[in-house]
GUMAR-834794 format. One record per residue (C-alpha): x, y, z. Coordinates in Angstrom, 3 decimals. Layout:
X,Y,Z
...
//
This chain:
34.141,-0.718,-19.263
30.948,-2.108,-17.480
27.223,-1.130,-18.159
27.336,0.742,-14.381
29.975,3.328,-15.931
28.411,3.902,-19.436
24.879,4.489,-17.173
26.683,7.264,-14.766
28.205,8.488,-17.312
25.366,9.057,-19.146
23.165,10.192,-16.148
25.509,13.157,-15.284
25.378,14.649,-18.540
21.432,14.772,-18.441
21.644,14.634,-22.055
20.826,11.054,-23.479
16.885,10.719,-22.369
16.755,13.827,-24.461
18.486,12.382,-27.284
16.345,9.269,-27.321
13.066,10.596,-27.224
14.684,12.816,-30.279
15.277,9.634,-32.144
12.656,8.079,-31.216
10.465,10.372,-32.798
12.697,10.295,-36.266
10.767,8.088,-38.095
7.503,8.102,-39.838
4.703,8.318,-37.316
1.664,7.711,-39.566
-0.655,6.215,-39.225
-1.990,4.459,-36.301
-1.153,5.179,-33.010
0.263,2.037,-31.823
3.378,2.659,-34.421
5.402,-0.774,-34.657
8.668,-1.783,-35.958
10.594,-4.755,-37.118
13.716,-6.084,-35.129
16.539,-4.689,-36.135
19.075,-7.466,-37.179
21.372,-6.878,-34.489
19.251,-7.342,-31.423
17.033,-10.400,-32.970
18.874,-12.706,-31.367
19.294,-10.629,-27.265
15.382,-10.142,-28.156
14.734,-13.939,-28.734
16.621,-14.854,-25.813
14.966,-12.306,-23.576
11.470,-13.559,-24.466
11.090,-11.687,-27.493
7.562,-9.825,-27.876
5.772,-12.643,-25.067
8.028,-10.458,-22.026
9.533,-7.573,-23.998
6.570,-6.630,-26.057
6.768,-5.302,-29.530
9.251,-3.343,-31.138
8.181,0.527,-31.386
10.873,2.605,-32.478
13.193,2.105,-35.106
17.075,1.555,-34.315
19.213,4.510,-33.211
22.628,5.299,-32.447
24.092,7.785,-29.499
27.839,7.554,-28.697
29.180,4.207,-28.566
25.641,2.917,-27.758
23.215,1.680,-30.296
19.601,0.812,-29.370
15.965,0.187,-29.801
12.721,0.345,-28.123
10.401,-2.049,-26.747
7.463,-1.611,-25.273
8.695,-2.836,-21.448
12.667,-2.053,-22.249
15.496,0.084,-23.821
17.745,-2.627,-25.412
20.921,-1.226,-26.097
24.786,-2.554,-27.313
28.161,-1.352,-27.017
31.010,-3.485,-28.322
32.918,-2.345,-25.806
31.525,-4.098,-23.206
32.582,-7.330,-22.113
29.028,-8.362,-20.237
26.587,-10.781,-22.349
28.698,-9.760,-25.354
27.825,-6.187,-25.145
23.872,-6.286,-25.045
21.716,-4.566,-21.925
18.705,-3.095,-20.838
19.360,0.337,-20.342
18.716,1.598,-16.722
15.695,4.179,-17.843
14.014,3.008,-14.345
16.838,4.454,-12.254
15.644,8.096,-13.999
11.961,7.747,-11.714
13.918,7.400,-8.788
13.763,10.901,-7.790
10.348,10.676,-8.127
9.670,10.372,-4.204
7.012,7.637,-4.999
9.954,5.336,-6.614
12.101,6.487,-3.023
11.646,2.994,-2.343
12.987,1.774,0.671
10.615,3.849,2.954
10.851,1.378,6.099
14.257,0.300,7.270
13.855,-3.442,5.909
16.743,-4.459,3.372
15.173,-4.684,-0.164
14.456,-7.763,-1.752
13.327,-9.501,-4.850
9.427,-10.493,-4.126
9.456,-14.359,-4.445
6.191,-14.442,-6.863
8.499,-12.125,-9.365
11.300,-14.658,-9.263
10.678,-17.353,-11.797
11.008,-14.399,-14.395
13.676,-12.257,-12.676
16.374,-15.953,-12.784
15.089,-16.431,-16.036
16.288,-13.048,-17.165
19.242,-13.325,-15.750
18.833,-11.428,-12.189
20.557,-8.494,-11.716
22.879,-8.268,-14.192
20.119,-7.762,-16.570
17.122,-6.477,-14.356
19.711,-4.007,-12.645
19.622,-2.683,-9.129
15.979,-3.263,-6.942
14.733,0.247,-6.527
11.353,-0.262,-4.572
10.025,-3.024,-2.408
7.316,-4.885,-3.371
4.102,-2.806,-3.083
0.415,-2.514,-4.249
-0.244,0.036,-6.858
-4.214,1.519,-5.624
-4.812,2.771,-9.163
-3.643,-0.212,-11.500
-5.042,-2.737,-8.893
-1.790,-4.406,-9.515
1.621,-5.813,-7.086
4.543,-4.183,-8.346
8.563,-4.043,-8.470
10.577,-1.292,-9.718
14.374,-2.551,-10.794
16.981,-0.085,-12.768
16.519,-1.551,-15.993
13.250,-3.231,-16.042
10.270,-3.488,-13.896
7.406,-6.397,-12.726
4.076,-6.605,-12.087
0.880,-9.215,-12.024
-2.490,-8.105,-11.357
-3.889,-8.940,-7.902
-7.459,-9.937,-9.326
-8.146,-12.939,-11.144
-6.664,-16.474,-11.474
-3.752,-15.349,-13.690
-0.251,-15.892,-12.213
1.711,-14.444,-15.122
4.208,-12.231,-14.348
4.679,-9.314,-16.694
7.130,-6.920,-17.045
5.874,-2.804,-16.859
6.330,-0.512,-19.870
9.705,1.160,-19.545
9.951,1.521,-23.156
6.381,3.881,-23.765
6.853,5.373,-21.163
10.343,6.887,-22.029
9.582,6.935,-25.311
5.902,8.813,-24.494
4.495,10.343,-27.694
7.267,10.169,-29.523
6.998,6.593,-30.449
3.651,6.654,-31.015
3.007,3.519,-29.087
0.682,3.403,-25.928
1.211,0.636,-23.186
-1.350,-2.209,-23.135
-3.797,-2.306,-20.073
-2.483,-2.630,-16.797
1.182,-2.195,-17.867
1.636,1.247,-17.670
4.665,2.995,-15.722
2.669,5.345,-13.086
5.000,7.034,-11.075
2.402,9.497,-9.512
0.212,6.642,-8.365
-1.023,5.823,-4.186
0.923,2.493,-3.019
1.595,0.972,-0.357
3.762,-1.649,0.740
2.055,-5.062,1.699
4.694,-6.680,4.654
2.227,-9.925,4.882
1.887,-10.506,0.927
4.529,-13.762,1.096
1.917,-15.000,4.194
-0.838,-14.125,1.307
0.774,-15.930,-1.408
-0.103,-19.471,0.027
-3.496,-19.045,-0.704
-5.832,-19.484,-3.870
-6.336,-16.491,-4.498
-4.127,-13.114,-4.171
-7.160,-11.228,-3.824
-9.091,-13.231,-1.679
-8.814,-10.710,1.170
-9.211,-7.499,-1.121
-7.294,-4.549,-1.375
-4.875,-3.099,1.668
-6.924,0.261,3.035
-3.957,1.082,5.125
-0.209,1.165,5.827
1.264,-1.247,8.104
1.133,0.151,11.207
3.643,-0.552,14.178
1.590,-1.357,16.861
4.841,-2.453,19.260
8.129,-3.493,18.194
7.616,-6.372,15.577
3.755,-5.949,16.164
2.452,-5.137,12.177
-1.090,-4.283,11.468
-2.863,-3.583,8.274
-6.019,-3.649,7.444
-7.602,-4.558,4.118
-10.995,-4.452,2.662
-11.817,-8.199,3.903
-9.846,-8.529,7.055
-6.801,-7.512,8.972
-3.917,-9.290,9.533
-1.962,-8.663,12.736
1.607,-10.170,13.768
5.050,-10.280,12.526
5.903,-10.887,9.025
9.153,-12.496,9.402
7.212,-14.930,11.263
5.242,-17.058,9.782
3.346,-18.550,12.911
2.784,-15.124,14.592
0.637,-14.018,11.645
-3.127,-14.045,12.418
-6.702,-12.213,11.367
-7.980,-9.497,13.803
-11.645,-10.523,15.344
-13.475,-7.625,13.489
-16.943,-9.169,13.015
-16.610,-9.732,16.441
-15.580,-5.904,16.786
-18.534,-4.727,15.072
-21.240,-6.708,16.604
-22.526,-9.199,13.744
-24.787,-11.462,14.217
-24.027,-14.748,16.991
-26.342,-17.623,17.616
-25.877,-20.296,19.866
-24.268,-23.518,19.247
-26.872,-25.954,18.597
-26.976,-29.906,17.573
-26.128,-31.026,14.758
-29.022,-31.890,11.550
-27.225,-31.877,8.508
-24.261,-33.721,6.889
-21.988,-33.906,3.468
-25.050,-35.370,1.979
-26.992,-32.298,2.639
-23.851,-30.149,1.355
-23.141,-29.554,5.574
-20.201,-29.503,7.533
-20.213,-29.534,10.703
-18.055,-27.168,13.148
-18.023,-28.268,16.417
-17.849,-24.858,19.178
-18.610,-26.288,22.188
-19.232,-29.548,22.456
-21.115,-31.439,21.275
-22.822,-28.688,19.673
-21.636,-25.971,17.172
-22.614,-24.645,13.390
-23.624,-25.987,9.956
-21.330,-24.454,7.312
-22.257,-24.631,3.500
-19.780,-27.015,2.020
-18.975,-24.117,-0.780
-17.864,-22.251,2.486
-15.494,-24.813,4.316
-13.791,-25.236,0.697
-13.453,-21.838,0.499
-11.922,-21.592,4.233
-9.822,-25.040,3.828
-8.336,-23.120,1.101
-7.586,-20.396,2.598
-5.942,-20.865,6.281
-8.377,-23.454,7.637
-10.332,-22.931,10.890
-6.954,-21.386,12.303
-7.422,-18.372,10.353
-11.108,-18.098,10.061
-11.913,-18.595,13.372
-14.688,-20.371,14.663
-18.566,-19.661,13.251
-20.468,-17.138,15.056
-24.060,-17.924,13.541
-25.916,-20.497,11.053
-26.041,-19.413,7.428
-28.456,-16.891,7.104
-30.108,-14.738,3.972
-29.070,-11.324,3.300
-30.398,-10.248,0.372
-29.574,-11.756,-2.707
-26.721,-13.895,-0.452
-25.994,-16.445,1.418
-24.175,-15.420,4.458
-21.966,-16.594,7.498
-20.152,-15.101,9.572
-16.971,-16.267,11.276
-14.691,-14.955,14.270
-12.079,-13.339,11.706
-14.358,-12.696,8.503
-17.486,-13.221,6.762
-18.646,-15.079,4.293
-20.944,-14.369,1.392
-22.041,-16.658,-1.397
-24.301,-15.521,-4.634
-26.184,-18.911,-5.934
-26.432,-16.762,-9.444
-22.528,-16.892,-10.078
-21.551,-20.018,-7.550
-18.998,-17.642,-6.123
-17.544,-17.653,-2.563
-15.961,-14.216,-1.271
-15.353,-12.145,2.010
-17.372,-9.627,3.300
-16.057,-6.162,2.834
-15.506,-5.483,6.588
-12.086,-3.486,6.607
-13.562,-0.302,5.730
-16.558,-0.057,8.621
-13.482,-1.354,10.848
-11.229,1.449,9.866
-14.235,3.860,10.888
-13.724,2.547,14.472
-10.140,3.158,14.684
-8.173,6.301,16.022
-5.213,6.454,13.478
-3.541,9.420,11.526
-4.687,10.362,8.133
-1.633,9.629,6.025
-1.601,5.834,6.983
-5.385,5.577,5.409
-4.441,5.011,1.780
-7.530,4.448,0.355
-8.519,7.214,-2.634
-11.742,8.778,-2.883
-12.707,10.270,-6.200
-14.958,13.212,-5.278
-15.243,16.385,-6.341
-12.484,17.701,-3.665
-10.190,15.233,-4.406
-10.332,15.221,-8.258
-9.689,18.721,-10.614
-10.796,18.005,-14.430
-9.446,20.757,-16.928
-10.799,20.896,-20.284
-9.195,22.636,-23.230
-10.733,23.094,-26.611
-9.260,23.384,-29.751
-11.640,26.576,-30.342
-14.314,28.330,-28.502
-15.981,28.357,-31.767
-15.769,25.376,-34.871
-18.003,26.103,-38.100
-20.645,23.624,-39.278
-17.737,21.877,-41.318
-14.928,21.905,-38.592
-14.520,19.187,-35.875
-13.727,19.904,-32.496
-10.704,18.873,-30.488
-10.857,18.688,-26.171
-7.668,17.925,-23.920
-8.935,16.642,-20.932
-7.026,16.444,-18.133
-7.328,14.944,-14.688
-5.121,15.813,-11.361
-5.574,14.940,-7.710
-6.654,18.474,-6.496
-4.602,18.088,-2.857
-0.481,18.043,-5.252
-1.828,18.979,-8.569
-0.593,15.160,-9.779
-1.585,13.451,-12.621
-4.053,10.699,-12.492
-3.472,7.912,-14.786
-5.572,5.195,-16.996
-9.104,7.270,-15.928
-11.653,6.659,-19.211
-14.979,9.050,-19.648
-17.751,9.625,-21.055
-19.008,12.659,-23.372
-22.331,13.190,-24.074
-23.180,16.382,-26.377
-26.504,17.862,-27.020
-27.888,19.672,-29.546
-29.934,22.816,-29.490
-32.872,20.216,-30.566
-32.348,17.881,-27.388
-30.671,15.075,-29.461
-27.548,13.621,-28.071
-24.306,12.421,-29.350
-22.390,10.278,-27.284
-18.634,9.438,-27.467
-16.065,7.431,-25.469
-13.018,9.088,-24.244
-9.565,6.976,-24.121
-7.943,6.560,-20.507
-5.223,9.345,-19.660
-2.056,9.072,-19.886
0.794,9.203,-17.544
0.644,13.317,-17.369
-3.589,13.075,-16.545
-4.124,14.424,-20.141
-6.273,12.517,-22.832
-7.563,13.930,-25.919
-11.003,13.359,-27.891
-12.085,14.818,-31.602
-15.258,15.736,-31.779
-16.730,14.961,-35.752
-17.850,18.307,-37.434
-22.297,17.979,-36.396
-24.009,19.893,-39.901
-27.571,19.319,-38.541
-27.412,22.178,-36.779
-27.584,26.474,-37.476
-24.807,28.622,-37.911
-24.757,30.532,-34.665
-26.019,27.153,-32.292
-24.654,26.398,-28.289
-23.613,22.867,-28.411
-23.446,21.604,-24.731
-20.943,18.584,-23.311
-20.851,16.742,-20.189
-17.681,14.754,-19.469
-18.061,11.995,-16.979
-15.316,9.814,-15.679
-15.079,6.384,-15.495
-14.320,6.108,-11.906
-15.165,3.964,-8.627
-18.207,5.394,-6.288
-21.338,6.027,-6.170
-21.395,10.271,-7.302
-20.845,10.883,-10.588
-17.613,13.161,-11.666
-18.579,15.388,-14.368
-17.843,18.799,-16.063
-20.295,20.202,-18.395
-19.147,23.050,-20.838
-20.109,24.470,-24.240
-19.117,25.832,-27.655
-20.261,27.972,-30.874
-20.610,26.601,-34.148
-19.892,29.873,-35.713
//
């Protein structure tokens, strides 16, 4: 017997994820609500080998038996063992990622490229073993919009690293909480979570990406790739858009966009300034051309050279609190405060000027069309002794789905004008997060109190709800 037949075998009968959570939910769930365990004896050596709580995470449910199988939780796995298998001496991840599949955001394959293993997962994925132990790839490579974070679903396990930031750790996603869910009393760190209901998109030029410093360096993708002819990709991003094909290399190049939308161009003039005036100098047309801030050719050497960046189009020039230049492919700003170099947030004016359908625009906007907040309370009416209890939950208003990992704010005031405020913990996977309210005695039998609940989101409206209850 092989781990492929006890997993059929135990998908057709639709009965073990029931039987787990079950389990799961056995032991003594007091106290707080990240509820851990020790290792049970008989995985503490397949837990130390697979990178005990550094890739596998803690231990959060005690060990349980079903059938010939018995297993534990983790917070990114299922292990499991049956001594009947013959495979790594009977120890595997069970395949709880293979159970999202149906969810038509895990569909996967939704070009007709041939999955494969993203190369910046790979360290980790040979060092687990490959498939064997990861189990079948179930989605491509692809940029979660919501967790700001490149992703991998497999059958038994899944990867991620987040795109901002220096850190090149790979991490594996929280299979085990999120099968578990309440029941194990145990909620996923930051960033980790298993979001099935989330906006991706696939990113066809991320191995071109990957050479540079940073991942991030030319922001998020705003849109699909788009087929522009046969082996012609285009997607745009917040910073720039790359153009070409992305199983080559060499045909892979940055649209002209600040050219596109009319930036600023000087002409080439002599050159003043040198290294020693922290200058280099581009040559355009000879012998005259552009000084660039020696912060700014580091930044381009860096990242593609003058291939990618194009020539300048202007001197360096205030805006604002920047420093600015603009170059045939992107723009450049620096902030003297932080010492920081970054691009220019062109893609979205660009996507303004072009004609293409709706669905390939992936970028989310968190308005009040686009976001439903429910609110449920405990009572309509608490007395002066009684704390109140809200469920919040938040859904994207066009498929009723859950949005994930969204904090808030509630601010209650009193009949008197004073005002309490509290913060609300992110959603979970289902949208829903929950807040108690402490009992408030300064006030009269028979007063209003009034809430606003804000959320924690990107943009520049507020999203709120405001509501009230009796203390009776």
């Amino acid at each position: 017997m092989n781990i492929k037949t006890v997993f059929y075998k135990t998908i057709v009968s639709f009965i073990f994820l029931s039987i787990l959570l079950a389990a799961c939910g056995s032991s003594d769930m007091s106290g707080s609500n990240n509820r851990v365990y020790g290792i049970d004896k008989s995985f503490r050596d397949f837990y130390k080998k697979m990178g005990g709580v550094e890739v596998l995470g803690p231990v959060i449910s005690e060990v349980f038996f079903w059938e010939e199988n018995q297993c534990q939780y983790t917070e990114n796995t299922l292990m499991c063992f049956n001594q009947n298998l013959s495979q790594n001496q009977g120890y595997f991840f069970f395949p709880v990622g293979a159970m999202l599949g149906g969810n038509t955001s895990l569909n996967g394959n939704t070009s007709n490229t041939a999955l494969e293993v993203y190369e910046g997962f790979m360290p980790l994925y040979q060092k687990l073993g490959g498939e064997p132990t990861t189990g079948r790839l179930i989605t491509p490579v692809r940029y979660n919009l919501q967790e700001k974070r490149i992703e991998q679903y497999f059958e038994n396990i899944g990867f991620y690293r987040q795109m901002s930031g220096d850190e090149e750790k790979i991490h594996l996603l929280a299979y085990g909480a999120y099968t578990c869910n309440e029941k194990c009393k145990f909620t996923a760190r930051q960033g980790a979570s298993v979001n099935v209901n989330a906006n991706t998109v696939s990113m066809p030029f991320l191995r071109f990406i990957k050479r540079f410093e940073h991942l991030d360096a030319f922001g998020e993708p705003l849109t699909a790739p788009i087929e522009i002819q046969p082996g012609l990709i285009q997607q745009v991003y917040q910073n720039a858009v790359f153009i070409g094909n992305p199983a080559l290399p060499e045909t892979i190049h940055l649209l002209d966009i600040p050219v596109r939308l009319g930036v600023r161009r000087d002409q080439p003039g002599p050159q003043l300034y040198s290294l020693e005036d922290n200058m280099v100098f581009y040559v355009v047309n000879s012998p005259n051309g552009f000084h660039v801030p020696s912060v700014f050719d580091q930044f381009i050497i860096q990242h593609g050279g003058r291939e990618l960046s194009g020539s300048p189009l202007c001197e360096v020039y205030e805006d604002g609190d920047h420093i600015r230049q603009c170059f045939q492919n992107y723009c450049l700003d620096f902030l003297p405060g932080s010492q920081e170099v970054k691009m220019v947030p062109l893609g979205e004016e660009f996507l303004q000027t072009m004609n293409i359908q709706t669905e390939q625009v992936v970028l989310f906007e968190y308005t009040a069309q686009t976001v439903t907040i429910l609110i449920t309370e405990k009572s309509s009416h608490v007395s002066l002794n009684e704390e109140q209890e809200l469920q919040i939950q938040v859904l994207r208003t066009e498929n009723r789905t859950p949005l994930q990992n969204i904090a808030a704010k509630l601010k209650i005031t009193l009949p008197d004008g004073n005002e309490y405020f509290y913060d609300v913990p992110a959603t979970d996977q289902y949208g829903i997060s929950k807040i108690t309210i402490p009992a408030i005695k300064r006030v009269q039998n028979g007063s209003v109190l009034t809430y606003s609940l804000c959320l924690n989101i990107p943009g520049d409206e507020p999203l709120c709800v405001n509501d009230s209850y009796l203390i009776w």
